[in-house]
Every structure is written in C-alpha cells, then in structure tokens.
N, C-alpha and C positions, 0 to 999 in steps of 0.2 A: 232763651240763651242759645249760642252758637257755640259749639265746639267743635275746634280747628286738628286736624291730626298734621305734623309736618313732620317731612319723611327727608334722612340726609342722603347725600350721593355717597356710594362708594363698594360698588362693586361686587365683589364675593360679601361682603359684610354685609351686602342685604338678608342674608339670612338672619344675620342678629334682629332687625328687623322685623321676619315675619314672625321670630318669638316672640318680641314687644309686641306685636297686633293681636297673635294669638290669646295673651296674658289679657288684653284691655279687652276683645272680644268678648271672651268665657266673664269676665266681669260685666256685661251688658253694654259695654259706653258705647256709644253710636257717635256719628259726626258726619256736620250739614257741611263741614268745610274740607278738604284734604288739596296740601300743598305738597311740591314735592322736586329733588333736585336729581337727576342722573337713575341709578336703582331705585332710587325713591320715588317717582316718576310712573315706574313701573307697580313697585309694590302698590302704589296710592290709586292706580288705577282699577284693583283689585277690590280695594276699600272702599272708592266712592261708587262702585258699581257695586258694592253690597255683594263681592265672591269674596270675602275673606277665608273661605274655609277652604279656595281654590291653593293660596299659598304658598303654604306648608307645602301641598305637592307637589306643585312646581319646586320646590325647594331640595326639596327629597332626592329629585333626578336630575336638575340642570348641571352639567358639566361646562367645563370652558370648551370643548368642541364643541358644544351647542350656539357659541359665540363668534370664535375665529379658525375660519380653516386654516388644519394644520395646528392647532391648537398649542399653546406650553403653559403649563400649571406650575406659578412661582407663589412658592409659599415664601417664607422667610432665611430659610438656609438657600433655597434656591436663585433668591434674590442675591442673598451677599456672593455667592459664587460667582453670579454672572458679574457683577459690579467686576468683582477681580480679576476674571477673566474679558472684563472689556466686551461679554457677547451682548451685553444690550446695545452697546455703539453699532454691534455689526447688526443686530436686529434695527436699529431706527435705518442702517445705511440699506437695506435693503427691501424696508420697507417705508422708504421717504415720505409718501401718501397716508403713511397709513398701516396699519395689517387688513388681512381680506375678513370683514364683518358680514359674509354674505349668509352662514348661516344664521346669526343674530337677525338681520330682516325677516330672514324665513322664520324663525323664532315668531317674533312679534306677528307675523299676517298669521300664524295660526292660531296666539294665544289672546291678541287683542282684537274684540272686535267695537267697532268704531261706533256702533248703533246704540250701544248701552250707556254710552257718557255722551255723545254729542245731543242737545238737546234736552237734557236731565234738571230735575228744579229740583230736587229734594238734598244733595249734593254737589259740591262745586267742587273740581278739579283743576288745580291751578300747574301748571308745569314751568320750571326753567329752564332757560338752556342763555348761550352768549354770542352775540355778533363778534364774531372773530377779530375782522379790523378795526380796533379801537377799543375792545376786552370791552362791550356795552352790554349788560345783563339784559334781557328779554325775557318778557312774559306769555303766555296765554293760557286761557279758560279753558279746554278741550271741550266745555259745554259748548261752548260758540264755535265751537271749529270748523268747517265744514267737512264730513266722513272723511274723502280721502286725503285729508291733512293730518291726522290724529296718529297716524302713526310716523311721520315726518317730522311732529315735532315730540314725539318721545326719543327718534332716533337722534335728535339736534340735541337735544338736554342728558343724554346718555352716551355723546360724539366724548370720549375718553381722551381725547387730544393731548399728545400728538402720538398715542398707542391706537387710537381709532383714528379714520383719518374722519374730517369736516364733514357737517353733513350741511349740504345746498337746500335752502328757503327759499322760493321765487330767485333761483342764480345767485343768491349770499351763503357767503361759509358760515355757518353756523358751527360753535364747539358746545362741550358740556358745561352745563352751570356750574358748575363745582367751581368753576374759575371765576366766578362773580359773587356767587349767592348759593352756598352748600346746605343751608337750613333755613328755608327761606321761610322766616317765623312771621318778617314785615309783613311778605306779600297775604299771609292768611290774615293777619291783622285790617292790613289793606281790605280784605274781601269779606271783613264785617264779624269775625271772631270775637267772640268774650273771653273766652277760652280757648287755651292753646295746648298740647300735647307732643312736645316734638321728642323726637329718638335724632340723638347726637353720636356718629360714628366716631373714628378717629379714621379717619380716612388722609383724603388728602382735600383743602387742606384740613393740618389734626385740630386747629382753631379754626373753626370758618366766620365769614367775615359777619358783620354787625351783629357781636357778640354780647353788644347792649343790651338784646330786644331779650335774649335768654334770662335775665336778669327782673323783668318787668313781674308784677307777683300774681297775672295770669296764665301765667306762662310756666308750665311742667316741664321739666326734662328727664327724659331716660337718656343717662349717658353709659359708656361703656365701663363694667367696672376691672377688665382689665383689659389687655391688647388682646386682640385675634388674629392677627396677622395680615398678609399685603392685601389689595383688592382684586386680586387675580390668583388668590388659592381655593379651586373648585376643589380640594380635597374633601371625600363624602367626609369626613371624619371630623374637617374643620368646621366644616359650615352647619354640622348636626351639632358641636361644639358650641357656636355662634349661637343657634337658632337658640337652646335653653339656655346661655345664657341671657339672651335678651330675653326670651322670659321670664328667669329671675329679676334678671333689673327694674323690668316694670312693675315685678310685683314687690320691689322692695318701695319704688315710685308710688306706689297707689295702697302701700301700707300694710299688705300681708303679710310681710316679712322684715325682718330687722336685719342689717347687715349693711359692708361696702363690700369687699369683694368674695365673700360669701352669703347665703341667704339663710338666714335663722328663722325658728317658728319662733311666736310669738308665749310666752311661759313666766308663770309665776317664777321659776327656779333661775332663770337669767334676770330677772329683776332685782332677786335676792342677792344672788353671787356679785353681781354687778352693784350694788349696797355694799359690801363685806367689801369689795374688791377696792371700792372708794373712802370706805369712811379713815382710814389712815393718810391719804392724801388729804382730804378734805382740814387736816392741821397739820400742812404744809404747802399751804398756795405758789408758792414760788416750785420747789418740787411736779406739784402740779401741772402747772403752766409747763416745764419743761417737759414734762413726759405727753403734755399734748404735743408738744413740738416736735418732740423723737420720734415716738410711732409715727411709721410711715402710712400716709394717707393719699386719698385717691383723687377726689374734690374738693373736699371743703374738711378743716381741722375739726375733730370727733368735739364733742360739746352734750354736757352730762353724764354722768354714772352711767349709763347701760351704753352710750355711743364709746365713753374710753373703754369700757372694759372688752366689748365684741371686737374692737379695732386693735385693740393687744393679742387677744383671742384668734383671731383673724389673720396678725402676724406672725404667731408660731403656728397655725395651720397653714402658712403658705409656704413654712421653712421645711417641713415637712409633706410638702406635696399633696394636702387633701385635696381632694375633687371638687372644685369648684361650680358643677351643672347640678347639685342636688340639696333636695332642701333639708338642712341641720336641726334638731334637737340640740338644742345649745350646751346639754347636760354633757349629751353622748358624742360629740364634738370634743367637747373640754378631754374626760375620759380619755380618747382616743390621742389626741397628742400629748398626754400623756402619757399613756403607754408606749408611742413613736418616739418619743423622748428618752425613754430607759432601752428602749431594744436598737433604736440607730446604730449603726456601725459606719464607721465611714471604712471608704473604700475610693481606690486610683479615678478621678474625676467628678469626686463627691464627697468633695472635703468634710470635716465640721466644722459649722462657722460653731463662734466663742458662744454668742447665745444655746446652742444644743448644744457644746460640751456642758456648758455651766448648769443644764437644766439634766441632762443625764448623769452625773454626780450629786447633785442634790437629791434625785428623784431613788441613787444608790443608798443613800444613808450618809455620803461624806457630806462634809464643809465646806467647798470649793468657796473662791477666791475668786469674786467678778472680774472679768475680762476684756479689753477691747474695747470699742466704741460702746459708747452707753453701759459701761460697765455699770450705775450708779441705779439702773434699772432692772438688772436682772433680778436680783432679790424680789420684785413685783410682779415680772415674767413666771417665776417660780409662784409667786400666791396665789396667782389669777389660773393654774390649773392642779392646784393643790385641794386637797378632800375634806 
C-alpha cells in the first residue's frame, strides 16, 4: 500500500502544518508519496527527504524578514487597517513586480539541498505551481528534476502572486499553485496512492478547488478546526499557536482524541455524561434534530451522544475563552466552565451574551427565564455542565 501525505499552500499557516506532521510522525506513518502546493511544497520537501524532525525548527525561527526585504507582518487587525487605510493599493503601486523575495531565495539555497530528493525511489515528491498566461496548473516530480532546477520550481509553486512577483521557467511566468490546485490530492492519486492524508488550511483559496477528491473514502483530512489568521502573520506567538493546533487536529484525525475545536482525552466519564446528557433528547427527536442544528459546528453536524454533548461542551468553552492548544480531561474541562460561568463579570467590551447570563443565574440558585436566540436550549446548556 502507498500512503500519500498532501500538503496545502498558505503561507504563515504552514506552521499548522508542521504540527500535523509532527502529530503523524511520533505515531510512526511514513509515506512513499508527498504532494504539495506553495508552503506545502516546502514543508513536503522535508518529509520526503525523511527531515521531519528538521521542521519544527525551522518553524521556531522563520520570520517574514526571512522572506521579503523590508519585511511587514500583517496578522489580522493589521490587515483590516491597511484595507481602510488603502496602504495595500499603495504597497501593490509600488511594488508593481512584486515585493523584493531575495531573502526567501537565499532562505531556500541554504535550507534546500537538491541532492536529497532529486533521484530518490523510496519517495515521490510531487510540486505545483501555475503557468501564469492562461491560469494552467503544472506539475513536477522534483525526483526527476534535474539539481539545479529544484529550487526554481519550489520558488514557481510558492510565487504568492501578485504579493510575490512571477517566477521565470525556461523565460515563462510562472505563479503559485494555490491558484489552480491548493491541495492537490488528484495529483498524489495520479502518482499511485492508496491512501491519502492531506492537511486543508483555510488559506486562500478557504475552499480549494476539486473538493470532490477530499470526499473519496481513501482520503483523511486534517482540517483546521478554527481560523489562525492571514498568511503573512510571522508572529512567534501565532505560528506556536498554529503549530499545536495542528497537532491537535491530527490527533483528533487519527483518533487520540475526541473533539472539534477542542481536543478531549479519550474517558469512561465522557461517555457517561454524554449518555445522561442524551437520554432526555432521545424522547424528543424533533428537539433533537434541532439542537443538532443550533450548536454551532465546524465541518460536519455532531452525530451521536458523545459528538452532541463535546460540541455543546465545546461551545460554552469557547464563550468563555478556554485555550484551545491543550489537551482536556473532559471532567475537568466541564468543571471549569462551570466555575467561569458563576464568576464572569462582564465589563466595557465584554458584554454578556444571554447564554452566560442564563448559566450564571442558574449556577447562583435562581430561576432565570431563557433568553435570546435558542432560548429553548439553554436549560440543556445548563445540564451538560451541571454535577
């Protein structure tokens, strides 16, 4: 059997990334195939050269000065700023071409070296990138490349366009795959896969295209289970952020852990609560049905007693800010937004939504009177972290 790793583009988010390879690493998977689009491209190079342990370090220290001289780190507040101030119009006007990517070259002739993938049988490395004139997806094997082409086409599949400028193939512009093929699951298929394992960013774009092939039932995904922000926030903070969560994700993918946008151990006492928390629903289907409906979900509608009750669980620990990079005890999880529930205060820019009034009054001793949207739920909100 072949197992395929396929790796998305998108930029600072590669660090989510090398947490998902770290997570499937320490679990032993290996893999004869690694496909891969823009960062992915880069992380995969890592993988099919068998330096996965290289990563993480590189992860640890890469900054956006390492990429563009002159460098500007736009997280998400710094994004919407510039929008309104119109200074990305004045960055594209001034950088028509392009921004200057010269230390990113320099990056790559230090960290890639060509001799370890070109030529390689035990691993296939597959890269994307796009002919510019006429948006035509292109491929190649960096096995078959010849040395001093291999880092020509990581730089063509990682050409960020039109924030990077074009990178030249034999005198063609070449941009980044991301604008043809961001998860290119086909092409590992193409290259003889049984199995597949891809990590889905939300990048750009947040769907990438032939989202058929994600659906096929050889086919794993770790997706992101919440936002991490633009593809150009080198903040150490975010990308350490990134990195466990994609560790989590994958180990919620490959079944260590229970959860969507928190990661739970796996416990008789959540099976139980998750029983108790159900058996009242369960003589009321139509009730039911709705309350799968309401709680807000990430992928796919929660489906059975322990997936509704961690996804209601899940959504009063997001109301109250739990830390989403660490792995829960589902006991001492519950516990704890329960106590954040009676001690909340609100305060100027930190309202209380109706759910934590309703649940800090009941958790007091009164009666309170459900509230607001889905008022018809809270009374269940209240069971599912009640002793």
């Amino acid at each position: 059997m072949k197992r395929a790793l396929v790796l998305c583009g998108g930029g600072s988010l590669g660090a989510y990334e090398a947490g998902a390879i770290d997570k499937m690493v320490e679990r032993g998977m290996s893999f004869q195939i690694v496909t891969g689009t823009s960062i992915g491209s880069l992380n995969g190079f890592y993988v099919a050269t068998h330096q996965e342990k290289e990563i993480a370090p590189l992860w640890s220290k890469i900054g956006v000065e390492d990429l563009i001289k002159g460098g500007f780190n736009l997280n998400q507040a710094d994004l919407k700023a510039a929008v309104k101030e119109r200074a990305l119009a004045n960055i594209a006007a001034t950088y028509h071409h392009g921004v200057d990517i010269s230390p990113y070259v320099s990056l790559l002739k230090r960290i890639v070296d060509p001799s370890l993938i070109v030529g390689r049988k035990d691993c296939l490395l597959g890269v994307v990138y796009t002919k510019r004139r006429g948006m035509k997806e292109m491929r190649q094997l960096l096995n078959d490349a010849s040395p001093d082409m291999v880092i020509d086409y990581l730089l063509a599949s990682s050409a960020c366009y039109p924030i990077f400028p074009a990178h030249k193939i034999n005198g063609v512009e070449m941009i980044d795959g991301g604008w043809t093929n961001n998860l290119p699951i086909d092409y590992a298929l193409s290259l003889g896969a049984d199995e597949v394992w891809a990590v889905l960013l939300h990048s750009w774009p947040k769907n990438p295209q032939k989202p058929e092939y994600r659906k096929l039932p050889s086919v794993h995904v770790i997706e992101q289970s919440r936002e991490l922000g633009t593809i150009l926030d080198f903040d150490r903070e975010a990308l350490e952020k990134a990195r466990k969560i994609g560790y989590l994700d994958a180990g919620k993918e490959l079944g260590d852990y229970v959860g969507f946008r928190y990661a739970f151990q796996r416990t008789p006492a959540l099976t139980e609560r998750a029983h108790a928390f159900y058996l009242p629903l369960a003589q009321e289907p139509k009730r039911y049905e709705a309350l799968r409906a309401h709680v807000p979900y990430h992928h796919t509608k929660p489906s059975g007693e322990v997936e509704l009750y961690v996804r209601v669980l899940e959504h009063l620990g997001h109301r109250y800010g739990m830390d989403p990079t660490e792995v829960y005890d589902p006991e001492e999880f519950r516990k704890k937004v329960r106590e954040l529930s009676l001690s909340f205060t609100p305060t100027k820019g930190k309202e209380e939504h109706p759910v934590q009034k309703y649940l800090r009054l009941y958790f007091s001793g009164k009666k309170p009177k459900p509230m607001g949207v889905g008022k018809e739920y809270m009374l269940l909100y209240a069971q599912c972290l009640a002793d």
